[in-house]
C-alpha positions in Angstrom: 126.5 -95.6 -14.1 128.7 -95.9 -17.2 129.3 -91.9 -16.8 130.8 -92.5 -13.6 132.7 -95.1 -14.1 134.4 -93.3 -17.5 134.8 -90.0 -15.1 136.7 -92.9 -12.4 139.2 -93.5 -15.3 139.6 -89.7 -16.4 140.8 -89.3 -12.8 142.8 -92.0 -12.4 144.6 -90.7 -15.8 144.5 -87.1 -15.0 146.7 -88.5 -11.6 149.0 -90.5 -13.4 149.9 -87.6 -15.4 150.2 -84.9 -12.8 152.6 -87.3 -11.3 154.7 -88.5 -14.2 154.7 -84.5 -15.1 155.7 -83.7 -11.9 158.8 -85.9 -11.9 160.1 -85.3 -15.6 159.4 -81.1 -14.3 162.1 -82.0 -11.7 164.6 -84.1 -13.2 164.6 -81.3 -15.9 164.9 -78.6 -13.1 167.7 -80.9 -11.7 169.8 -80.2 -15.1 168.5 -76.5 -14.9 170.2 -76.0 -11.5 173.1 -78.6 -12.5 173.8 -75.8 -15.2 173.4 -72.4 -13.2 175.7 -74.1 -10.8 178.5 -74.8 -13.5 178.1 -71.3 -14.5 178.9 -69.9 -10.9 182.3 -72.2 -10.6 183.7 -71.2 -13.6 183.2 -67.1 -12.9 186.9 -67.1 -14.0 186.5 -68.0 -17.6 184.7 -65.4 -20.1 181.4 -66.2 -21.4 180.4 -68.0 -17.5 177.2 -66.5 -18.1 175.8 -68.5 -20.8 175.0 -71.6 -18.8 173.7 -69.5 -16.0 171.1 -67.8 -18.2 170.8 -70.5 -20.1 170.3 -72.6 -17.3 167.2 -70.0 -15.7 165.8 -69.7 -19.0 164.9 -73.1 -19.3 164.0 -73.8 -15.6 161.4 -70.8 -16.1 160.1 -72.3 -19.4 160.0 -75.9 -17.4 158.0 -74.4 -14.7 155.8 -71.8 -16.9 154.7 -75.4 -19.1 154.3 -77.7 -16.0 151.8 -74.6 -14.2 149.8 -74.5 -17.5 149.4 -78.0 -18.1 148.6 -79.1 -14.5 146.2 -76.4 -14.3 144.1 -77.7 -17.8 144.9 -80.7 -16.4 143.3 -80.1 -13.0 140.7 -78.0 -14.7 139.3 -81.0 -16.7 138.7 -82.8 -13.5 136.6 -79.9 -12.2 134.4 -79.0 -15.4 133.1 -82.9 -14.8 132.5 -82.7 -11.1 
């Protein structure tokens, strides 16, 4: 009985974090795109390719860490079940 209950709270957790990861993933992606986008109005200037790669390089870092957490994340719930 206790088990169950402690595995209700794990889940409940596990939840809360896939959704408060999900929304820092896209306000972070939101600066990511914010940047790329700064870099492609300002093709006039030398050096407009720094914020655009800069820009992609951290939206694929964002999105390789928020895969590879939500998958242990997800993968805890299932190890239980």
């Amino acid at each position: 009985m206790i088990k169950k209950k402690t595995f209700q709270a794990k889940k409940v957790f596990v939840w809360c974090f896939v959704i408060v990861g999900s929304l820092i993933t896209a306000c972070l992606s939101v600066v990511c795109i914010v940047s790329v986008r700064i870099g492609f109005m300002h093709m006039h200037q030398s050096s407009f390719w720094v914020p655009i790669m800069a820009g992609m390089a951290a939206f694929g870092a964002i999105l390789w860490l928020y895969l590879r957490l939500m998958r242990a994340a997800l993968g805890s719930l299932q190890d239980e079940e």
